[in-house]
C-alpha positions as CSV (number, residue, x, y, z in Angstrom):
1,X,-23.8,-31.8,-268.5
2,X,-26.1,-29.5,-266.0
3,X,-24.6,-29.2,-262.3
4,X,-27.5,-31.1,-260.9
5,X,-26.8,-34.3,-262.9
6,X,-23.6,-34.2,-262.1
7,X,-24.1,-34.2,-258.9
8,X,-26.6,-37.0,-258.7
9,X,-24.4,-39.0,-261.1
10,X,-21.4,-38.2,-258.5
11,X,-23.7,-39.0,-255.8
12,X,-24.9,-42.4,-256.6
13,X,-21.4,-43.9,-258.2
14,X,-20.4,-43.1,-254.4
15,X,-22.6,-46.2,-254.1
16,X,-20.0,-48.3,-255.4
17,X,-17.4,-46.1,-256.4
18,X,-14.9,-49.3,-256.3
19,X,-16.5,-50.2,-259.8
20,X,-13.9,-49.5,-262.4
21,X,-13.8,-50.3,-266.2
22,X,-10.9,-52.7,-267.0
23,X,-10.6,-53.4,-271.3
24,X,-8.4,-56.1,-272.2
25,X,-6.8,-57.0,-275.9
26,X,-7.1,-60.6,-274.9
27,X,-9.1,-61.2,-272.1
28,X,-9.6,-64.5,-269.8
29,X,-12.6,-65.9,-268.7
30,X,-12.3,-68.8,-265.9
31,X,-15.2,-70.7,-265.1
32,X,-13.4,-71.3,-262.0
33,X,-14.1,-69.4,-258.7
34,X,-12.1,-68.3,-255.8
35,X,-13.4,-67.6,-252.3
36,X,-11.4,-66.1,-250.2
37,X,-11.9,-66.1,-246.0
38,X,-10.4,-63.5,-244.1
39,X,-10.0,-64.5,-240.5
40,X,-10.0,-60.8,-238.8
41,X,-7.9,-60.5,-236.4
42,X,-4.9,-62.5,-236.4
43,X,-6.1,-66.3,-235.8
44,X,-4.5,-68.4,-233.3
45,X,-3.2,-71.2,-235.6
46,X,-1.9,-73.3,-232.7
47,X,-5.6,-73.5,-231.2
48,X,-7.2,-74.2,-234.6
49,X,-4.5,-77.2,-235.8
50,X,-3.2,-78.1,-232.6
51,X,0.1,-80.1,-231.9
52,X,-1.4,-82.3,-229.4
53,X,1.6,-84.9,-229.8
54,X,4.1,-81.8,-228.9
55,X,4.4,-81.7,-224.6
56,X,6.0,-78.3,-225.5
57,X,2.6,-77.3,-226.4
58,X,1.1,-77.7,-223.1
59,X,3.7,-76.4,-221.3
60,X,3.4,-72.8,-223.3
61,X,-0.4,-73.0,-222.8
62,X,-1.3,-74.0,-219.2
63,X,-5.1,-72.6,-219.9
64,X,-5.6,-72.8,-223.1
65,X,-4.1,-76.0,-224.3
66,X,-6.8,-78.4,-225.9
67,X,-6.7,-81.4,-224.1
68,X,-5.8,-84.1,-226.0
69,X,-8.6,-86.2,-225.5
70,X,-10.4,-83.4,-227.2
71,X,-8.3,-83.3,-229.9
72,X,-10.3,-84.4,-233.1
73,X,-6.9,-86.2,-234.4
74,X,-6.0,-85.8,-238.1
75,X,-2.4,-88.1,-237.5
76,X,-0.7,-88.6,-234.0
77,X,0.6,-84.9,-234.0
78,X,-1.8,-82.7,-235.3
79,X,-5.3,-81.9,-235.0
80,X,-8.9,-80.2,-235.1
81,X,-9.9,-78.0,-232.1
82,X,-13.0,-80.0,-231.0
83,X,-15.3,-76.9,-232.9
84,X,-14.0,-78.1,-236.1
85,X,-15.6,-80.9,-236.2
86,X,-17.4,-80.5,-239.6
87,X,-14.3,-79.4,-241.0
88,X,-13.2,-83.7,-240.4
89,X,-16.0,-84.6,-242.5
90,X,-14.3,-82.1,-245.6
91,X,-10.8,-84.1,-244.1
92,X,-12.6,-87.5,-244.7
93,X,-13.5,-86.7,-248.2
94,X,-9.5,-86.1,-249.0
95,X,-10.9,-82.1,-249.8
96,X,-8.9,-79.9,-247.1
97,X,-5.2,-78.8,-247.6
98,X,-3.9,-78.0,-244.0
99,X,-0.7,-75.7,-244.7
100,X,1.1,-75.1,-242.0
101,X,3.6,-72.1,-240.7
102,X,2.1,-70.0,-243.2
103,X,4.4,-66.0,-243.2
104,X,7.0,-64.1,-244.5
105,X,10.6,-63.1,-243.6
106,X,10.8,-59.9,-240.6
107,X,6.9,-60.3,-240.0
108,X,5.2,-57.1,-238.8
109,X,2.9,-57.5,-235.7
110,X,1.0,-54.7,-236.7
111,X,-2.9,-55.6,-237.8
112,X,-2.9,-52.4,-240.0
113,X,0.6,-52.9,-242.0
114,X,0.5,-56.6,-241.8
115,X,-2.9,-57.6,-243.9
116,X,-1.6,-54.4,-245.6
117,X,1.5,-56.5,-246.3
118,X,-0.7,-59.5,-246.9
119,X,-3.4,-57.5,-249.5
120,X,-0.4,-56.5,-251.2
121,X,1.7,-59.2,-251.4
122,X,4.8,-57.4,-250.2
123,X,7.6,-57.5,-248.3
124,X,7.9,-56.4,-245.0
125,X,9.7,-53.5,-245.8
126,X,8.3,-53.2,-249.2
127,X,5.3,-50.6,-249.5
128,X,2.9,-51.3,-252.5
129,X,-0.6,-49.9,-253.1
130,X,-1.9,-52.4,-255.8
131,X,-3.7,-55.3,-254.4
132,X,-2.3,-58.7,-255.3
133,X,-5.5,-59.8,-256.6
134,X,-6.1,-56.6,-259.0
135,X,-2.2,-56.6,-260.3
136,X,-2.6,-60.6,-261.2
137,X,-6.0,-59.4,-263.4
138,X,-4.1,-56.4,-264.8
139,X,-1.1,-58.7,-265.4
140,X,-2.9,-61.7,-266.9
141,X,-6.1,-60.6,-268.3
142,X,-8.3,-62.5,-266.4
143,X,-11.8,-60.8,-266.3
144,X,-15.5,-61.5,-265.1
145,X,-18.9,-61.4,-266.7
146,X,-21.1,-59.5,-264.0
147,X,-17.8,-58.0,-261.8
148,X,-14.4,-59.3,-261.9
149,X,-14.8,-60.0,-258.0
150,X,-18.0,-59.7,-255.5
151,X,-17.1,-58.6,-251.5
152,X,-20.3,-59.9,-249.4
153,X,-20.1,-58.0,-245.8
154,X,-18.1,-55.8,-244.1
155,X,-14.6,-56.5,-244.3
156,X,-11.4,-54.8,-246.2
157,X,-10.9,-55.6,-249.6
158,X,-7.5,-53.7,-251.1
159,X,-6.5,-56.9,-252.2
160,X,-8.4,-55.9,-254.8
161,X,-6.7,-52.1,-255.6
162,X,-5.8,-51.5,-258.7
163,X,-6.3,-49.4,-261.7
164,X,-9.3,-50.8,-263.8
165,X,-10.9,-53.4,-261.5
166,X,-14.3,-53.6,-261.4
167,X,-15.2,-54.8,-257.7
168,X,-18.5,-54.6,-255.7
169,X,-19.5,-54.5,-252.0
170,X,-22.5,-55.5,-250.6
171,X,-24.3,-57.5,-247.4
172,X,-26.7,-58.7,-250.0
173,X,-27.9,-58.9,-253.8
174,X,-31.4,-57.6,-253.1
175,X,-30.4,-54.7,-250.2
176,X,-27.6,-53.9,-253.3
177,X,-30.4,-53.8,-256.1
178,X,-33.0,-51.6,-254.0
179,X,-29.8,-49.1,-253.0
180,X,-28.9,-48.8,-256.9
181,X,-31.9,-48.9,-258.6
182,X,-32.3,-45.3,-259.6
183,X,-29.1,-45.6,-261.0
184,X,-29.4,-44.0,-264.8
185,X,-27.3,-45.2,-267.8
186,X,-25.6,-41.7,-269.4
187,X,-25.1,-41.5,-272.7
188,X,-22.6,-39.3,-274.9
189,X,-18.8,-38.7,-275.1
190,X,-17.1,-36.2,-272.2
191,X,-13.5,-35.1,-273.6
192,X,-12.9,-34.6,-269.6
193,X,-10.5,-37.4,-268.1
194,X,-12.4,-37.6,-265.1
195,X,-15.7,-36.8,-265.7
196,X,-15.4,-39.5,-268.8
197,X,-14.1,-42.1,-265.9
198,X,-17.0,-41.4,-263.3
199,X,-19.4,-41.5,-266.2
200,X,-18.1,-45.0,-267.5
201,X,-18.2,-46.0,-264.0
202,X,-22.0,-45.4,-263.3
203,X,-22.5,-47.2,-266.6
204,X,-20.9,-50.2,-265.2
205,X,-23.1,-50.2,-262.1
206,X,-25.8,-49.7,-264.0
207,X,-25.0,-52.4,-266.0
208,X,-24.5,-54.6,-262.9
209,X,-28.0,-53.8,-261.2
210,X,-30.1,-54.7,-264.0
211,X,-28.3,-57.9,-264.7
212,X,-29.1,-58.1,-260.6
213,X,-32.8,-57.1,-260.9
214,X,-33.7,-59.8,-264.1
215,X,-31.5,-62.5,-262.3
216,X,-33.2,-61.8,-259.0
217,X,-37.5,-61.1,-260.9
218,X,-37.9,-65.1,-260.2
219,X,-34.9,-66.2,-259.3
220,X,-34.1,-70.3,-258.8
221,X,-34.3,-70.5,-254.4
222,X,-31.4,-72.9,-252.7
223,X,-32.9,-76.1,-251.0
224,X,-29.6,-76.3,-248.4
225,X,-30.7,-74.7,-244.7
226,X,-28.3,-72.8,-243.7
227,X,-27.3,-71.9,-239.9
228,X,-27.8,-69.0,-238.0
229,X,-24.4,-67.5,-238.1
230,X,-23.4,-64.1,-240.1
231,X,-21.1,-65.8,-242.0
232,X,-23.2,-68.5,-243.2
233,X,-25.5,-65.6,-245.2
234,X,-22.6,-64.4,-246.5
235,X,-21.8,-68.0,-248.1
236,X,-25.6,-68.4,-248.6
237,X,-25.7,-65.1,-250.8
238,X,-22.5,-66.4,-252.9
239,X,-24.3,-70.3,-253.5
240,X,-27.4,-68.0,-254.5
241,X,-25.9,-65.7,-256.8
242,X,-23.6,-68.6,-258.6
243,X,-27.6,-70.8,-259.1
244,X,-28.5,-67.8,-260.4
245,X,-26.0,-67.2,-263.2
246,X,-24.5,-64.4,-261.6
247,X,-20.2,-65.2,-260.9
248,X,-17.4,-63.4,-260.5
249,X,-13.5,-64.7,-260.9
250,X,-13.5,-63.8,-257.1
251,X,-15.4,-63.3,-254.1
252,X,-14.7,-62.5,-250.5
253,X,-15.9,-62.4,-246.9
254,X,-14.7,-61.7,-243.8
255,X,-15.4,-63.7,-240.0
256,X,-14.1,-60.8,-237.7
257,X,-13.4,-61.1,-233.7
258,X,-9.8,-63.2,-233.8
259,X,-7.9,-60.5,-231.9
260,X,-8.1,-62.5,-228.5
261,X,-6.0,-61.2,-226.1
262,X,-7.8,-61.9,-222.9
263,X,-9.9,-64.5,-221.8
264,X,-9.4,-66.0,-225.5
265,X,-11.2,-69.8,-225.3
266,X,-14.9,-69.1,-225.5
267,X,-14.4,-66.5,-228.1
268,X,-12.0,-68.7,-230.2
269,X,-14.3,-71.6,-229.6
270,X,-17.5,-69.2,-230.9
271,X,-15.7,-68.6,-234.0
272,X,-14.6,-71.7,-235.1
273,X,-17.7,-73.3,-234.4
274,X,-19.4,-70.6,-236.3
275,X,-16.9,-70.8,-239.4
276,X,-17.0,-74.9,-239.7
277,X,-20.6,-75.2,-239.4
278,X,-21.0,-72.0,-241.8
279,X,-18.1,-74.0,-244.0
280,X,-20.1,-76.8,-244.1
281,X,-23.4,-75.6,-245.4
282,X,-21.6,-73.6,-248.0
283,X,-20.3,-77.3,-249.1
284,X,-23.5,-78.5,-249.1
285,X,-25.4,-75.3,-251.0
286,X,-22.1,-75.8,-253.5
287,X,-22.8,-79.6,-254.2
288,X,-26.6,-78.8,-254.7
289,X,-25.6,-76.8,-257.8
290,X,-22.7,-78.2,-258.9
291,X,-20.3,-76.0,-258.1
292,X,-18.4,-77.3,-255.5
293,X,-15.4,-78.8,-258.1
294,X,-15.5,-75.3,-259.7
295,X,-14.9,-72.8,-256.3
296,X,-11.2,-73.2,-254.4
297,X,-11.7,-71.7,-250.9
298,X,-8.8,-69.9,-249.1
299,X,-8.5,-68.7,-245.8
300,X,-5.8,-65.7,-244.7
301,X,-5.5,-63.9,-241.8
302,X,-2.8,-60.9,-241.1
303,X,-0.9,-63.0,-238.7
304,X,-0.8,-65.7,-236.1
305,X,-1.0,-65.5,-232.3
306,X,2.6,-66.3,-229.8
307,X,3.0,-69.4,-228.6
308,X,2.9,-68.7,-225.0
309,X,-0.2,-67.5,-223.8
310,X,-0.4,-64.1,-221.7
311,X,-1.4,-63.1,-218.1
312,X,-4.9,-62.8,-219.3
313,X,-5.7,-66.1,-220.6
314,X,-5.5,-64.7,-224.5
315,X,-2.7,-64.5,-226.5
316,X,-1.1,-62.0,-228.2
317,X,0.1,-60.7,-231.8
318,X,2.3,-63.3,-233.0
319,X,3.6,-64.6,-236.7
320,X,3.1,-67.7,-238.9
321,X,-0.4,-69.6,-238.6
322,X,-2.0,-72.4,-240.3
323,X,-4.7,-72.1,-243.6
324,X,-6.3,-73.6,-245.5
325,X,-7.8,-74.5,-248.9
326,X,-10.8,-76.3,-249.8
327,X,-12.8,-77.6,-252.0
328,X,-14.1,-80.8,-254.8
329,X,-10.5,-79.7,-256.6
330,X,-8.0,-79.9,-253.4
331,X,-6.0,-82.7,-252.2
332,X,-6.7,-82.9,-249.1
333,X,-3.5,-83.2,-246.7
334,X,-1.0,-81.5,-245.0
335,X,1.1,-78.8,-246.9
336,X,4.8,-77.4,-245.6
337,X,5.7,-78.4,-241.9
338,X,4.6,-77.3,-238.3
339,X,7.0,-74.6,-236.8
340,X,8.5,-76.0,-233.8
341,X,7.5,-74.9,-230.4
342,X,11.3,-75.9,-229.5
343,X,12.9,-73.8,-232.2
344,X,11.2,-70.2,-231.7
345,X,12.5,-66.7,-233.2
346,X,14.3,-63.8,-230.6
347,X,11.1,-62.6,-229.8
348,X,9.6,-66.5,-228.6
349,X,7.5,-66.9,-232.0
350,X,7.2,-69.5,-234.8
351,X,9.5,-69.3,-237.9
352,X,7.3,-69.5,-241.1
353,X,8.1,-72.4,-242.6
354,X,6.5,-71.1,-246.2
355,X,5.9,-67.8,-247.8
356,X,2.1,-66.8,-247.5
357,X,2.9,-65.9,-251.3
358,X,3.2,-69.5,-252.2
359,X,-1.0,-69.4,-251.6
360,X,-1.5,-67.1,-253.9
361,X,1.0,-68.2,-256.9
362,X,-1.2,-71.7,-256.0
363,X,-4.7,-69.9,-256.7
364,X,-3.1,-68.4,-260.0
365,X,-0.9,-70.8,-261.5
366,X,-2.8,-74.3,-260.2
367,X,-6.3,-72.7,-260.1
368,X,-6.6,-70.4,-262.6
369,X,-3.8,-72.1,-264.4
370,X,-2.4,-68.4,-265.1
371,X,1.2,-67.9,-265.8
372,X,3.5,-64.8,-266.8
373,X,2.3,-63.1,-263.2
374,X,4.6,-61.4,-260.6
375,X,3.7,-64.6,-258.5
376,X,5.6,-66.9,-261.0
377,X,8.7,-65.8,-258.5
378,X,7.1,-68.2,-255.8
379,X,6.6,-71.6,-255.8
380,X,2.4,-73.1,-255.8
381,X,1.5,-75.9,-253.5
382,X,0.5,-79.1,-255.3
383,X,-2.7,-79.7,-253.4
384,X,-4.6,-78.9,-256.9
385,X,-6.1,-81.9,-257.9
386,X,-6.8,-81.2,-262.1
């Protein structure tokens, strides 16, 4: 091959350089969908399901505590920060699993080695560099038509890390398609290890933008409006690419800015309000073309906040939170218990009360219905209805 093409074929699989090739003796194909919601940040859990009926609560938070007549009660304990109101209407329809004191034994309060610990499924003192997601598809076979899973935005995806994954990144179908199309397919056989892998690897994206560009010539348009919120996009771009025939086992965003240690209300407030409304346009959007028993959504987040708020009206780094998972195949319902504000660790945080691992052996063994995974070592949540 002449220097200059290999440059240029160098150049442009930069463009998506996280595409890999992945063959399989028996592969899977699932027509169900996983969306998963990162919460950047570490998201205060006690603000989102608050323990109204708990005094203790109050006492901890003499600025921040939700009132409870503002409460949006789910039972006489627990409840929705008033934000989250379209999140009741999902609670209503029996379709949101609530799991409390989600975290892991010795919890790191760093944001860097914590989602690190979380993307990995590790343990705290365990140091990995395969993604949980990308070791379950190596381990089980499971595989996708267009790419085995789809990031929409800016946000960190090593979940995804391993060997042989094809993955892609991008704010939008068409922004991706007009970036890639002078993408070339290569042809011929390179004895060279590498050069044979970056070569198969352009081939893939190559692949991948004209299955983009005849999906996308006169593509079907959604009828669901959609508000003005990044993330709602980013769900609109997944409900358009699924009308359009294009799925992946897997696809992620991210809804950044949960790191409140000062003046923490109005920017928690913004964010919630902006994720339940997003939420529940994506519902909509999902319904419209009959997808919404077919997608699990699951949110994670690399920690919670502490209990006690701070001199600054925020709160800082702190351990086990709530998440959730939704969707038309969730029992809706409260999952594990709520840490108590009573019963707090040395350093005056919650004690998990579940392994975040437990979520992801539920997306596998419940969703997926997947066994003979490293996650058969931790116990699913039953809030999978079929």
């Amino acid at each position: 091959m002449e220097r200059r093409n290999f440059i240029k074929l160098s150049f442009l699989t930069v463009l998506a350089l996280s595409m890999n090739i992945k063959v399989f003796g028996d592969e899977i194909k699932s027509d169900r969908v996983v969306v998963f919601i990162e919460l950047d940040g570490g998201n205060d859990g006690l603000n989102t399901v608050i323990p109204y009926g708990d005094d203790r609560y109050y006492s901890l938070r003499s600025s921040l505590a939700i009132k409870k007549e503002d409460v949006i009660a789910l039972d006489d304990k627990l409840g929705f920060h008033p934000k989250l109101q379209e999140m009741k209407k999902i609670w209503d329809e029996d379709e949101l699993a609530v799991i409390l004191g989600v975290g892991y034994e010795n919890p790191n309060r760093s944001h860097f080695r914590s989602i690190e610990i979380w993307n990995t499924a590790s343990d705290s003192d365990e140091y990995l560099t395969d993604g949980w997601v990308g070791k379950v598809f190596s381990q089980s076979g499971l595989k996708g038509d267009f790419s085995d899973t789809i990031t929409i935005g800016k946000g960190e995806n090593s979940l995804f890390a391993h060997k042989g994954m094809n993955n892609i990144v991008f704010n939008s179908p068409q922004s991706f398609v007009k970036k890639a199309k002078d993408v070339p397919y290569i042809d011929g056989f390179f004895d060279d290890e590498m050069l044979s892998y970056v070569v198969s690897t352009q081939n893939e994206l190559h692949n991948a933008v004209e299955l983009l560009k005849n999906k996308l010539t006169n593509p079907e348009k959604l009828n669901t409006k959609f508000p003005k919120y990044k993330l709602a996009d980013n769900f609109k771009n997944i409900a358009f690419l699924l009308k359009n025939g294009i799925k992946a086992p897997v696809f992620k965003v991210t809804l950044s800015g949960f790191d409140t240690h000062s003046n923490q209300a109005p920017t928690h407030e913004r964010l919630l309000e902006e994720f339940s409304k997003s939420l529940d346009a994506f519902r909509d959007a999902l319904i419209e073309i009959g997808y919404w028993d077919k997608v699990l959504i699951m949110t994670y987040s690399e920690f919670g906040r502490r209990p006690a708020e701070n001199a600054s009206k925020g709160t800082d780094h702190g351990t086990a939170s709530v998440h959730f998972m939704i969707g038309g195949g969730v029992k809706g319902g409260f999952y594990s218990t709520q840490p108590s504000l009573e019963d707090l660790d040395d350093n005056g945080d919650l004690k998990y009360t579940i392994d975040y691992r437990s979520l992801y052996s539920t997306v596998v063994k419940k969703w997926w219905k997947i066994n003979g995974t490293f996650l058969d070592a931790y116990s699913p949540i039953d809030c999978i209805r079929v």
